[in-house]
C-alpha positions as CSV (number, residue, x, y, z in Angstrom):
1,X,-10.2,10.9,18.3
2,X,-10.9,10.1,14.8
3,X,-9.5,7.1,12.9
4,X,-6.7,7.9,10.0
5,X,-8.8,6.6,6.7
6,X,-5.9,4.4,6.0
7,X,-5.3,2.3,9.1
8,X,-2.1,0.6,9.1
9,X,-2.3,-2.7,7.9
10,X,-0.3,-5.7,5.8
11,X,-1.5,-6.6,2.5
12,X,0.0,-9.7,0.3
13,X,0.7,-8.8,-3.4
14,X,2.1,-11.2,-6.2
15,X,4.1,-9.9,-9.3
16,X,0.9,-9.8,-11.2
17,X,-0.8,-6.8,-9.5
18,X,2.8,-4.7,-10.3
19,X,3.4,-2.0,-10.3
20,X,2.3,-1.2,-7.2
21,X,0.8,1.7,-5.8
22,X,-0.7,3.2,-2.6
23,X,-3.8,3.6,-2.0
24,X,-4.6,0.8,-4.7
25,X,-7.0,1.8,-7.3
26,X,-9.3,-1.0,-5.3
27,X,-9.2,-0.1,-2.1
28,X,-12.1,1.5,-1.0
29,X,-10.5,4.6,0.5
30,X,-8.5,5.4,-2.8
31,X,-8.9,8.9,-2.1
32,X,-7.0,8.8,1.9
33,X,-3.6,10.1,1.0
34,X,-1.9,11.0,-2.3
35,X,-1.3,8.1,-4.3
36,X,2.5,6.8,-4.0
37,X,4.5,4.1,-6.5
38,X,6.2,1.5,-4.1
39,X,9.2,-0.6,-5.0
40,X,8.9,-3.8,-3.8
41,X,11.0,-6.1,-6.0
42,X,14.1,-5.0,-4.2
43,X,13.5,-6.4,-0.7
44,X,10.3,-8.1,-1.3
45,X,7.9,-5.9,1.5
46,X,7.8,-2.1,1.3
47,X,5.9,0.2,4.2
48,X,3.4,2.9,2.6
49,X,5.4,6.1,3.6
50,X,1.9,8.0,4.3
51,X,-0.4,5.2,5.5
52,X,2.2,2.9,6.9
53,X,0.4,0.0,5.5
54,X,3.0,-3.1,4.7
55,X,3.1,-4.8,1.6
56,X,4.8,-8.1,1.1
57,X,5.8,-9.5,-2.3
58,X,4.1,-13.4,-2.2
């Protein structure tokens, strides 16, 4: 069985790297799912809809 490139994960991000999108232009696998703008100020933590990768607002 092969490994999804984006494996599910939780990743810290502070108001400075806003707005904030998925795969980030620095991940390595930028290219593992089409890229996605996530809204995080209104709860603080969003879930990647594709890669199901968490991101929390520190």
């Amino acid at each position: 069985m092969q490994k999804k490139p984006c494996a599910k994960k939780q990743v810290m991000v502070t108001e400075k790297e806003l707005p904030l999108c998925c795969p980030r232009v620095d991940e390595r696998l930028w290219d593992g799912h089409p890229r996605v703008y996530l809204d995080i100020k209104k709860t603080g933590h969003v879930d990647c809809p594709y890669c199901e990768t968490k991101y929390i607002l520190v």
